[in-house]
C-alpha positions as CSV (number, residue, x, y, z in Angstrom):
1,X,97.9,98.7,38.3
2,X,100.3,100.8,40.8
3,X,103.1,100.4,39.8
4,X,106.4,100.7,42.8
5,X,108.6,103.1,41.3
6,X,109.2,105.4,44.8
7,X,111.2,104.1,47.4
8,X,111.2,106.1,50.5
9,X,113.7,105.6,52.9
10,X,112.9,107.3,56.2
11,X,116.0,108.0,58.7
12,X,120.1,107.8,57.8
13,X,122.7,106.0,60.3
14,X,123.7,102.3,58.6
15,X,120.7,100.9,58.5
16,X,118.8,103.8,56.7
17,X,121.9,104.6,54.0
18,X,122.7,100.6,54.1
19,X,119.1,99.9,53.0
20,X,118.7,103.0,50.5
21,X,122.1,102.0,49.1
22,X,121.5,97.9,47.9
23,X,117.9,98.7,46.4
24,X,119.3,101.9,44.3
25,X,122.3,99.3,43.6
26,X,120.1,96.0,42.8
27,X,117.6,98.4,40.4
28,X,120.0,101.2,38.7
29,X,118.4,99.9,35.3
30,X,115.0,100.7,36.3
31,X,116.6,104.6,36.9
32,X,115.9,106.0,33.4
33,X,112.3,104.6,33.6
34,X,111.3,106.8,36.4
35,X,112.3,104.3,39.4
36,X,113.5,106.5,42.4
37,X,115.0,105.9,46.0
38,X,114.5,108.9,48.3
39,X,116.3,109.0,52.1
40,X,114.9,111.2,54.3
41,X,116.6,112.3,57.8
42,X,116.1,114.7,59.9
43,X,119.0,117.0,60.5
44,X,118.1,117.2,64.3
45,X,118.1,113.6,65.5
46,X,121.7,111.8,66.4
47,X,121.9,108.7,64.9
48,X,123.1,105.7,68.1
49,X,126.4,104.9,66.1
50,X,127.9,102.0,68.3
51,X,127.3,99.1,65.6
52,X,131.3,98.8,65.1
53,X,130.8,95.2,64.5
54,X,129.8,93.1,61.2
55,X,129.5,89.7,59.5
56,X,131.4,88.3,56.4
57,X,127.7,89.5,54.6
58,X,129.1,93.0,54.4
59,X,131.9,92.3,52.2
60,X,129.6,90.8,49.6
61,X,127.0,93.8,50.3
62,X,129.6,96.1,49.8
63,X,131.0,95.0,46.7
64,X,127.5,94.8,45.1
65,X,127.1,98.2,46.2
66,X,130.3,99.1,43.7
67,X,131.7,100.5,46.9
68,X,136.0,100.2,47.3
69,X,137.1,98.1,49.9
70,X,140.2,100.3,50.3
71,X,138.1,103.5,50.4
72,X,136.3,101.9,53.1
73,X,139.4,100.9,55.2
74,X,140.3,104.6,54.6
75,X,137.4,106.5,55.5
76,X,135.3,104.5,58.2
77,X,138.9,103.3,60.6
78,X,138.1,100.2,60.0
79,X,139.4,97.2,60.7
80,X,139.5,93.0,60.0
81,X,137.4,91.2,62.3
82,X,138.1,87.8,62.3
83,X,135.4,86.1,64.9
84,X,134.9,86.4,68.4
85,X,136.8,85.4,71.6
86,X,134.5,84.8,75.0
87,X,136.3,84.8,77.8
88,X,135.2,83.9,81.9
89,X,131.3,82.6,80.1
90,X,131.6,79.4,81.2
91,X,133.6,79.2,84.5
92,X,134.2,82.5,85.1
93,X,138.2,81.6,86.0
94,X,140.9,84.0,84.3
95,X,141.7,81.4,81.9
96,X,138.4,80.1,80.9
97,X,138.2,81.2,77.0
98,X,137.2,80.2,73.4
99,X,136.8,81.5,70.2
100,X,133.8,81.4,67.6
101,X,135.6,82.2,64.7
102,X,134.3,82.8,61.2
103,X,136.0,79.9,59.1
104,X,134.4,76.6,58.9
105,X,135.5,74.1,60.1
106,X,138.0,72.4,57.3
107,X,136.1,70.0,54.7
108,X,132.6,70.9,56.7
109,X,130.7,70.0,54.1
110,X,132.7,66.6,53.4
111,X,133.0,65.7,57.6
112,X,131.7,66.6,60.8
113,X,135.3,66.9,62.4
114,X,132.8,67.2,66.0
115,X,132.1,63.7,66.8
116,X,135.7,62.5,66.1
117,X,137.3,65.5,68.2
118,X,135.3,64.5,71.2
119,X,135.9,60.7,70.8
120,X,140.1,61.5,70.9
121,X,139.0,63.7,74.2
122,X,141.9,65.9,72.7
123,X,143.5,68.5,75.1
124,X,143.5,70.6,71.7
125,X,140.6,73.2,71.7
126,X,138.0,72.7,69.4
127,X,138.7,75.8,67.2
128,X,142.2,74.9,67.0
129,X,141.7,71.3,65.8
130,X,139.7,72.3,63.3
131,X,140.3,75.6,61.9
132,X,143.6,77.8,62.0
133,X,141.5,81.1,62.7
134,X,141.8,80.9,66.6
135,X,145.7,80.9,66.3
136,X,145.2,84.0,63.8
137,X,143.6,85.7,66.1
138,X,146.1,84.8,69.3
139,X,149.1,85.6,67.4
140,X,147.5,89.1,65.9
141,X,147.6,88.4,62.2
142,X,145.4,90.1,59.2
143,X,143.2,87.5,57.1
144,X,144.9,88.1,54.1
145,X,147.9,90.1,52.2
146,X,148.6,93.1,50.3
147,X,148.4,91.0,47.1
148,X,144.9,89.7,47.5
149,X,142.7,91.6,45.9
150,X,139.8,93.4,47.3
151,X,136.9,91.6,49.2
152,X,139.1,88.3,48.8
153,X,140.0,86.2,51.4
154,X,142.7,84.2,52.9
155,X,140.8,83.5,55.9
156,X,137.2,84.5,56.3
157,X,136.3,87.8,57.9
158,X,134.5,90.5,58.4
159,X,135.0,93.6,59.4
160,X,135.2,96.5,62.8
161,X,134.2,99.9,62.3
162,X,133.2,103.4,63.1
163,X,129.6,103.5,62.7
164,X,129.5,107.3,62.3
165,X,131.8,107.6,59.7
166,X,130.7,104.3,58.0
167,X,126.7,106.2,57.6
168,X,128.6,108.9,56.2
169,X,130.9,107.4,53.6
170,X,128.0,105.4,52.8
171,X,125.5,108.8,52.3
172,X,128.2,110.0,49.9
173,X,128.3,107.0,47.7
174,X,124.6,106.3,47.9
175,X,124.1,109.9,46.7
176,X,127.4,110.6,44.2
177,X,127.4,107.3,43.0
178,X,124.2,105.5,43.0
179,X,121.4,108.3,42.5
180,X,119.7,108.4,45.9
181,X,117.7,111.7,46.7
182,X,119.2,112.9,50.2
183,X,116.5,115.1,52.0
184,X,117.2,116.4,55.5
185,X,113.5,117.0,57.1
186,X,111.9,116.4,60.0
187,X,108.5,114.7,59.3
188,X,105.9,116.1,61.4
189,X,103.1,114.2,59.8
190,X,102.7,111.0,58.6
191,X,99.5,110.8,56.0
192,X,97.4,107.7,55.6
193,X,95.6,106.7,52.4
194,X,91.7,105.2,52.7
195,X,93.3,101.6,52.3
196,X,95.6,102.3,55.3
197,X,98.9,102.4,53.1
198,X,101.3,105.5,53.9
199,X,100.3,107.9,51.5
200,X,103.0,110.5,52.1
201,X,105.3,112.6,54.7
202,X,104.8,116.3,55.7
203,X,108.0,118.1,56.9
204,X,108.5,120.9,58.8
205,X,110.6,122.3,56.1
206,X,107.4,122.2,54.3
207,X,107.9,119.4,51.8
208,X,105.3,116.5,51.2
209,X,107.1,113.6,50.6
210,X,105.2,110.9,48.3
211,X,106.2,107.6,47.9
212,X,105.2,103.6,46.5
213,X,107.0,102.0,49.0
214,X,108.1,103.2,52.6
215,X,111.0,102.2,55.0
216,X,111.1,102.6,58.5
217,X,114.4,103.5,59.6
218,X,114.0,105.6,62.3
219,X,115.5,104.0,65.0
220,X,113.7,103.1,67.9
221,X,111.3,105.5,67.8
222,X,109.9,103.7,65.0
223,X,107.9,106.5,63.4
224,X,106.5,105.1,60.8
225,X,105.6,101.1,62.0
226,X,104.9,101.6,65.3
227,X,103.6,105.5,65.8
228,X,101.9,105.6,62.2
229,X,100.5,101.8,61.4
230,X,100.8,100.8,65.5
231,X,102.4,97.6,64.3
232,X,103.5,96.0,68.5
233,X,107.0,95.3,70.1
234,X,107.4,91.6,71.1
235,X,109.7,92.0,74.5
236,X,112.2,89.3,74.6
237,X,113.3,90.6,77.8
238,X,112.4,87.6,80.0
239,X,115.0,85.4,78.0
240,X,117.6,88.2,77.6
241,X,117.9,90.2,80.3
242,X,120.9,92.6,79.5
243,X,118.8,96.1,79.0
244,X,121.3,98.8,79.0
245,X,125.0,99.6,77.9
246,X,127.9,102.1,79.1
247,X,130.0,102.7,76.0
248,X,133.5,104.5,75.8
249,X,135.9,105.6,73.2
250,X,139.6,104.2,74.4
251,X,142.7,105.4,72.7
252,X,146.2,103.9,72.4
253,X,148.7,103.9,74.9
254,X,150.5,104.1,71.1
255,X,149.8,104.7,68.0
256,X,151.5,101.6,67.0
257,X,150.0,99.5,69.5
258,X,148.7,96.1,67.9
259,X,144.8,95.9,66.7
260,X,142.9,92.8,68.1
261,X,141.5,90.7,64.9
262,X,138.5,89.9,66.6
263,X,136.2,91.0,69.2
264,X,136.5,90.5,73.0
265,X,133.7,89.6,74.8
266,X,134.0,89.5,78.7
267,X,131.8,88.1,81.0
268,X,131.3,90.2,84.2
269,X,128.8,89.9,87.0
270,X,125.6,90.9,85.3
271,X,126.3,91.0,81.5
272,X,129.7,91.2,79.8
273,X,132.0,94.0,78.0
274,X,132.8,94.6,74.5
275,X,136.4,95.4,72.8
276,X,137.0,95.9,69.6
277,X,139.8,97.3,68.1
278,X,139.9,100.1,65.3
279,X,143.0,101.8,63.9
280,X,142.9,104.8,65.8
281,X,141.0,103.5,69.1
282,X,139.3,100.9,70.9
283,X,135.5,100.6,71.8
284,X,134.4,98.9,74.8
285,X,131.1,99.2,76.4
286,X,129.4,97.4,79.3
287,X,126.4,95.6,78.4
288,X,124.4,94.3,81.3
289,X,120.9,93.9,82.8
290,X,119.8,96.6,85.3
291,X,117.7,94.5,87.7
292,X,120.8,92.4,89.0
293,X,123.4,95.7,88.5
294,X,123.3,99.4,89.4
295,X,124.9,101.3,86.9
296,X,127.1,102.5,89.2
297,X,128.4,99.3,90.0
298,X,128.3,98.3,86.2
299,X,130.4,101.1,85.7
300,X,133.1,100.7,88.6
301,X,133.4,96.6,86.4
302,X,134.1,98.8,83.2
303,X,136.5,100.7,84.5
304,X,137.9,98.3,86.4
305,X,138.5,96.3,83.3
306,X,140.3,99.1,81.3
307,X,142.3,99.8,84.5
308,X,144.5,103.4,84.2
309,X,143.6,103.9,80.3
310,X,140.1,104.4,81.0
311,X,139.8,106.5,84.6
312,X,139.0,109.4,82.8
313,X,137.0,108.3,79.8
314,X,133.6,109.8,79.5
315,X,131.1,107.1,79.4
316,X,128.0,107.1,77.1
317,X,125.1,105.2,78.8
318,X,122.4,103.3,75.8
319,X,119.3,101.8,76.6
320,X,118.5,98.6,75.2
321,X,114.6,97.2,74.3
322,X,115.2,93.7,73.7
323,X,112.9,92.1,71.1
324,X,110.9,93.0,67.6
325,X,108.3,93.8,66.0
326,X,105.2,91.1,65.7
327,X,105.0,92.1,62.1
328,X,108.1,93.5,59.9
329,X,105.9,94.6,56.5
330,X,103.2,96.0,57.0
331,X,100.8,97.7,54.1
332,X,103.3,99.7,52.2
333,X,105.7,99.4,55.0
334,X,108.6,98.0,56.2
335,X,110.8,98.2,58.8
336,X,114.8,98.1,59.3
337,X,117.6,98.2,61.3
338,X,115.9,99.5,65.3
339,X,112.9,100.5,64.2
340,X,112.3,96.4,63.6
341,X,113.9,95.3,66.4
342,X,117.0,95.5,68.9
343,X,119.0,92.7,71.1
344,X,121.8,93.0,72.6
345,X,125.1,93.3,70.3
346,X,127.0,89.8,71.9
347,X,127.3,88.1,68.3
348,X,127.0,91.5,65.9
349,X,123.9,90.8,64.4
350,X,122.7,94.5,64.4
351,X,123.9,95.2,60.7
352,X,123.9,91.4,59.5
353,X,120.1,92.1,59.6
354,X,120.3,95.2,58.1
355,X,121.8,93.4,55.3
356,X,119.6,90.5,54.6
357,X,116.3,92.7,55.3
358,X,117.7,95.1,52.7
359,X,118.3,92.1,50.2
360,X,115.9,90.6,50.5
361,X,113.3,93.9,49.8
362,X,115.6,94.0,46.9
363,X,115.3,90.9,45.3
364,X,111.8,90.4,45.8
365,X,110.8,94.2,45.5
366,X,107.1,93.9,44.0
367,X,106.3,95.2,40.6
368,X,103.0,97.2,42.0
369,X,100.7,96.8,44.8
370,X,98.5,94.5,43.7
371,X,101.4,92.0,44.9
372,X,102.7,93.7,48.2
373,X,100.9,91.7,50.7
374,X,102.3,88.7,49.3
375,X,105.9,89.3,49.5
376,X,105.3,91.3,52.7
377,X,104.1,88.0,53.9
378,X,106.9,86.3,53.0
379,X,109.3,88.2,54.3
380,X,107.6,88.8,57.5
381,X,108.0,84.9,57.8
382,X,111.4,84.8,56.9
383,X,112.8,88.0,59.2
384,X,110.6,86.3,62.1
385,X,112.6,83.1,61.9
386,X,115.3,84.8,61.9
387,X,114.9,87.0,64.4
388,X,114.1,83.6,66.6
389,X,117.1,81.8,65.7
390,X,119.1,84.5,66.6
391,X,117.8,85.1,70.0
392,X,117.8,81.4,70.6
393,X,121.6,82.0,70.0
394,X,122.5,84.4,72.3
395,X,120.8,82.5,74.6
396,X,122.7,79.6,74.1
397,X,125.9,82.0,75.6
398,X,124.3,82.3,78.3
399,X,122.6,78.6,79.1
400,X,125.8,76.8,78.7
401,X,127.5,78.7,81.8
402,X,128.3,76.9,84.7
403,X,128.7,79.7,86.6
404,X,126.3,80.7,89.7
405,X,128.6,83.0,91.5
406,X,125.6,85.5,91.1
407,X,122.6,85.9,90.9
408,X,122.5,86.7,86.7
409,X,123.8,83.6,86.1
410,X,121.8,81.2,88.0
411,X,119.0,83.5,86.3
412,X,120.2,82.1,82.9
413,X,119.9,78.4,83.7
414,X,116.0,78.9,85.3
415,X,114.4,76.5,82.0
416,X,111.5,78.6,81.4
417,X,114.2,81.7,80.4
418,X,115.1,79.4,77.6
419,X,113.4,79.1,74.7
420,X,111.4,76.3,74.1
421,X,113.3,75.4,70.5
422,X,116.6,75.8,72.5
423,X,115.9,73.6,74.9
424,X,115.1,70.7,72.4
425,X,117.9,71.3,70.5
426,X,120.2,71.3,73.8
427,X,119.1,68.0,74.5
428,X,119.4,66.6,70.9
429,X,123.0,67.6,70.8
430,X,123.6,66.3,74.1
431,X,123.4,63.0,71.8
432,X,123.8,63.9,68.3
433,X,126.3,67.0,67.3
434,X,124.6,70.0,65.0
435,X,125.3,69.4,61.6
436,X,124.8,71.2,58.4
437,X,120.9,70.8,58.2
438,X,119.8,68.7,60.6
439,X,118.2,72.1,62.9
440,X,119.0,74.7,60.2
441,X,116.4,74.2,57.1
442,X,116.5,78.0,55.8
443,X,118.8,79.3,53.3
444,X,120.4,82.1,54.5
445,X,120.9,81.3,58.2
446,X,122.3,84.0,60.4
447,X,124.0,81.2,62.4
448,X,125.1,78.4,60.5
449,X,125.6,74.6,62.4
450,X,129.3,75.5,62.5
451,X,128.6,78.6,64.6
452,X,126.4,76.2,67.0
453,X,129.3,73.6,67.7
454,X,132.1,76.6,68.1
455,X,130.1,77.8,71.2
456,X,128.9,74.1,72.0
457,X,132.5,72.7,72.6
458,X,134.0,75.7,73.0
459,X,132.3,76.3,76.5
460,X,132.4,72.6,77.5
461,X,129.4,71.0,75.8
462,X,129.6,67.1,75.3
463,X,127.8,64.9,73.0
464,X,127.7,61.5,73.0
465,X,129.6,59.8,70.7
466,X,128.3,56.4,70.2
467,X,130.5,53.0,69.2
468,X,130.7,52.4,65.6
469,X,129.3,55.8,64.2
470,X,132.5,57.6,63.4
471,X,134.6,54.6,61.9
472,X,133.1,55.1,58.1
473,X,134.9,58.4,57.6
474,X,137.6,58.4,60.1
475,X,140.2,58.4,57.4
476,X,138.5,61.4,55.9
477,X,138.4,63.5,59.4
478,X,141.9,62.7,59.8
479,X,143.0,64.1,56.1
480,X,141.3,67.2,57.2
481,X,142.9,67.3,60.5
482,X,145.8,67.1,58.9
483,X,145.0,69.5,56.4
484,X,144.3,72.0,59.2
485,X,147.5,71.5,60.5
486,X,149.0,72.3,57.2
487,X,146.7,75.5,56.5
488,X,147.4,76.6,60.2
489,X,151.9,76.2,59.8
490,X,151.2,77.9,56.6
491,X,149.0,80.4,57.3
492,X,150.7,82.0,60.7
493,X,153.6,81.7,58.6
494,X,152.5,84.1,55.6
495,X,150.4,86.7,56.6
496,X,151.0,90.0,57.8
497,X,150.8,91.8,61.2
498,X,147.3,93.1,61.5
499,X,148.0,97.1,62.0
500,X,150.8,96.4,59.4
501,X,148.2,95.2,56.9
502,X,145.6,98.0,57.5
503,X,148.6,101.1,57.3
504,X,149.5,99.5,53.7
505,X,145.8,99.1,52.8
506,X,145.5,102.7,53.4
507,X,149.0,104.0,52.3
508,X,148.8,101.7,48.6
509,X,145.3,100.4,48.5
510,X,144.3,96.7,47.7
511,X,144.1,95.0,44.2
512,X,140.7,95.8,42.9
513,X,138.7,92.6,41.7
C-alpha cells in the first residue's frame, strides 16, 4: 500500500501558499510521522497579484490556519469588504445601482422576506428592506468594533487586499509556523511514472523533487495538468465575453481619505471597472471584452472614470482565458487556483475557490493510492458544479440588463449565450422567487439563494406573487421587517468609521478569540 505522506505544492502567489498552508494546517499531527508539504516556486516567474478581493470563507480559512487577524490587517493593507455595489448594469443611467451584500437577509431561514417585498411594491430597495448592510456600506461604516474579537462579526464580511503582500505573509507563516518546505526552483522536467502518475520534478538548480501527491499551482501555464498530464481547457468564452483587463494602482488625494467597505463595480461600454479600496490605495482595473472594445478605447473609459487622479497612472494590461479545466484531479494530480481555471473577477470568486478546492483536498486527502481515483472523482464532480454555478452567476449580471446602447449588451441577451440551467431558472423565478434549496442542492454553494435574489430584485427582476401564498407568514415577514429596521438604527448608530477602525486595528490590534 502507498501510503500519501508527500504533498507537493508546485508554484507560490495565494493560491499555491493558500493551498500548502490548510493541508499543513488540517494534518500537523501526521508531522512527526513523516507526513510532509513541500512548495515549490520558481524565483523567476511573477506571480499575477490582482486577486484584492475575498469571501467571508477566508476569515474561517484563516483562523484554521492559526493565522492573526490583526497581523493580517497589518501586513497585507487590508481592508473590510462588506459586499458589492453595481452600478449603470441594468439601465445604464447615473443613478441606476444596487448592492449584493454579504448578510442574509434577516430570519432567512424562518421567511422568504422576497415575495412579501414585491407584493408591497415598496419604493424601499430590496437590500435595504431586508438587511442593514447596504446602508453600511452608503454611510462608510466598518462591520464591527474594536471590542469584537478577532474573525467575529457584527455584520458579515470579508475582506480587500494586497495580493502580493498577502502570498508573502502567508509564505512566512506557512514556513515559520506550520512546517512547509519552501524551495525556490524552476522545474525543467516533469517525470512520469509507468502508471502515468507524476513521479517527480527536475530543477534547474539540480534538485529532483519526489512527491505522493502533486498540486498544480502554476498559474496559467498550468505546468503540471495541462503541459505534463494534457488534461483540456473548457472555453467559456462564448457566454462570458470579457477577455482582458487594464489594472492601476490609485493613491489618495489624502491619506485620510475614507475606504469604501465594499467593492465598486461599474458598468461601461464593453465590460465594467473594478474599485476597491485598501488603506494605502485604491485598485481599479477595466475588465472588458476585446471584440466589441479596443484597448485603447477601453483605456480612454478607465481613465475617464478616475478623472485627474488617474492621468498619469501606469496601467498594467492582463489577459483573461475564461473557463476550466474538463477534469480538476487527475492521477496524482490536482489543480488550483489558474492553473484550474480563470473567469473574470465580477463577484471575487478567484480565492473563494482557492479556498474550498484547498479544503476540500484536505478533508478528504486519501490515506494511499489505492484510493485516489476515488476521491479525485469526487471532487472533480464537486469543483465542476461549481465552477458551473458560478459562471451561471456572472451571467446572470449580465442577462438581467436592459441595456442595448451597444453592441455588448445586446450580445448578453442573444439566449444561446446563456446557459441552458440559467435560462430555466430565469423563467422559474419569473414565477416562484429562489429560495434556500429549491435550485441550490450542494452543501457548500459558492452562491447561496440569497445572493440570487440580491441581484434578481436588485436590477429589476419581478416574480409573480400569487393571491393567497404570502398570507400564512405575513406576521412573521413583518417581525423581521421590523427587526431589520431595528438592527439597521442600531447598527449605523454603533459602529465605527471604516479607516478609523482599520488605523486602531493596526495601532492596538483586535481581541484574540
Amino acid at each position: 500500500m502507498q501510503q500519501i505522506k508527500n504533498i507537493v505544492v508546485v508554484g507560490g502567489g495565494t493560491a499555491g501558499w493558500l493551498t500548502a498552508g490548510v493541508i499543513a494546517a488540517k494534518h500537523q499531527g501526521q508531522r512527526p510521522y513523516g507526513f510532509t508539504v513541500t512548495l515549490v516556486e520558481s524565483p523567476n516567474v511573477p506571480t499575477i497579484g490582482v486577486g484584492e478581493g475575498t469571501w467571508p470563507t477566508l476569515r474561517t480559512t484563516l483562523r484554521r490556519m492559526g493565522v492573526s487577524e490583526t497581523e493580517f490587517f497589518r501586513q497585507c493593507d487590508a481592508a473590510f469588504k462588506q459586499g458589492a455595489r453595481f452600478n449603470r448594469w441594468t439601465t445604464g443611467a447615473v443613478d441606476d445601482g444596487y448592492y449584493h451584500p454579504l448578510m442574509l437577509p434577516q430570519q432567512f431561514g424562518k421567511v422568504n422576506l422576497a415575495p412579501h417585498w414585491l407584493a408591497e411594491d415598496s419604493s424601499e430597495s430590496f437590500c435595504d428592506t431586508v438587511t442593514p448592510q447596504g446602508r453600511l456600506c452608503d454611510e462608510g461604516l466598518a462591520p464591527k468594533t474594536i471590542g469584537t474579537p478577532e474573525y467575529e462579526a457584527v455584520a458579515n464580511y470579508a475582506y480587500h487586499l494586497d495580493a502580493g503582500k498577502f502570498s508573502h505573509f502567508l509564505q512566512r507563516h506557512c514556513c515559520d509556523t506550520l512546517g512547509v518546505r519552501h524551495v525556490l526552483a524552476d522545474v525543467t522536467e516533469v517525470r512520469l511514472a509507468e502508471n502515468g502518475d507524476i513521479q517527480s520534478l527536475d530543477t534547474a538548480q539540480g534538485e529532483t523533487i519526489s512527491g505522493d501527491l502533486f498540486i498544480d499551482c502554476t498559474g496559467f501555464s498550468a505546468l503540471l495538468i495541462g503541459k505534463a498530464l494534457g488534461v483540456p481547457f473548457r472555453s467559456c468564452s462564448d457566454t462570458l465575453f470579457c477577455d482582458t483587463a487594464l489594472a492601476i494602482q490609485v493613491p489618495y488625494a489624502q491619506p485620510d481619505d475614507p475606504v469604501a467597505t465594499h467593492t465598486i463595480s461599474t458598468a461601461q461600454s464593453a465590460g465594467w471597472i473594478w474599485d476597491i479600496g485598501l488603506p494605502t490605495r485604491r485598485g481599479v482595473g477595466h475588465v472588458f471584452s476585446s471584440s466589441h472594445i479596443s484597448a485603447d478605447a477601453a483605456e480612454q473609459e478607465l481613465r475617464a472614470y478616475l478623472g485627474p487622479a488617474g492621468r498619469d497612472l501606469p496601467v498594467r494590461k492582463i489577459s483573461i482565458r475564461s473557463g476550466h479545466r474538463e477534469q480538476f484531479w487527475v492521477r496524482n494530480c490536482v489543480a488550483v487556483g489558474l492553473a484550474a481555471g480563470f473567469l473574470e473577477p465580477l463577484e471575487a470568486s478567484a480565492i473563494v475557490l482557492i479556498e474550498l478546492s484547498a479544503k476540500m483536498i484536505a478533508e478528504q486527502l486519501p490515506p494511499c493510492r489505492e484510493v485516489m481515483d476515488v476521491v479525485a472523482r469526487r471532487f472533480n464532480e464537486t469543483t465542476s458544479y461549481r465552477w458551473g454555478r458560478i459562471i451561471d452567476f456572472l451571467k446572470l449580471h449580465y442577462s438581467l440588463t436592459k441595456r442595448t446602447d451597444t453592441e455588448f449588451w445586446r450580445d448578453n441577451l442573444r439566449a444561446e449565450t446563456i446557459p441552458d440551467r440559467l435560462l430555466g431558472l430565469m423563467e422559474l423565478w419569473r414565477h416562484q422567487s429562489p429560495w434556500l434549496h429549491d435550485e441550490f442542492d450542494r452543501a457548500e454553494e459558492v452562491f447561496p439563494s440569497a445572493s440570487y435574489q440580491y441581484v434578481l430584485y436588485g436590477m429589476g427582476a419581478r416574480t409573480t406573487v400569487l393571491p393567497g401564498t404570502i398570507e400564512e407568514d405575513a406576521e412573521l415577514a413583518r417581525r423581521a421587517r421590523r427587526e431589520n429596521q431595528l438592527l439597521t438604527q442600531r447598527m449605523t448608530a454603533s459602529l465605527p468609521a471604516h479607516r478609523d477602525l482599520i488605523e486602531r486595528i493596526v495601532r492596538h490590534g483586535l481581541q484574540p478569540i
